[in-house]
C-alpha positions, 0 to 999 in steps of 0.5 A: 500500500502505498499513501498519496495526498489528494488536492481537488480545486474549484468544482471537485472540492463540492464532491467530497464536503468534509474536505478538499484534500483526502489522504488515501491508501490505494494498491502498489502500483496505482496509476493516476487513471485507476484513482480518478476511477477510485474518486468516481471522477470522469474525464469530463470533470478532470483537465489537469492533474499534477503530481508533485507539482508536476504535469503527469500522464494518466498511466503514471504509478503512484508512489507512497508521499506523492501529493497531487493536484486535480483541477476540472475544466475552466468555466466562465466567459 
């Protein structure tokens, strides 16, 4: 098992009310796509996300300590 910090921003943050950052035990070896699915977020919701400050692809494998940063599509006019 490994644990990641996970930072949602604008809308995301209104799917989970306790908080906008969660710490999660997931499996070795976790991709950054198998936790979007873990979240119950869709490729809709999801435009950016950032390990460790960092732009990543979705098939990155989480490591124990990494914090990301999941940003929805900007909105507005």
């Amino acid at each position: 098992m490994v644990r990641v910090i996970v930072h949602l921003h604008g809308e995301l943050k209104n799917r989970f009310p306790i908080s906008n950052t969660l710490e999660l035990d997931v499996e070795s070896y976790t991709t950054l796509d198998e936790l979007i699915g873990i979240l119950h977020l869709t490729y809709d919701e999801v435009i950016v996300t950032l390990v460790n400050g960092k732009a990543c692809g979705l098939e990155y494998n989480l490591v124990d300590g990494d914090r990301l940063d999941i940003f929805p599509p900007l909105a507005g006019g």
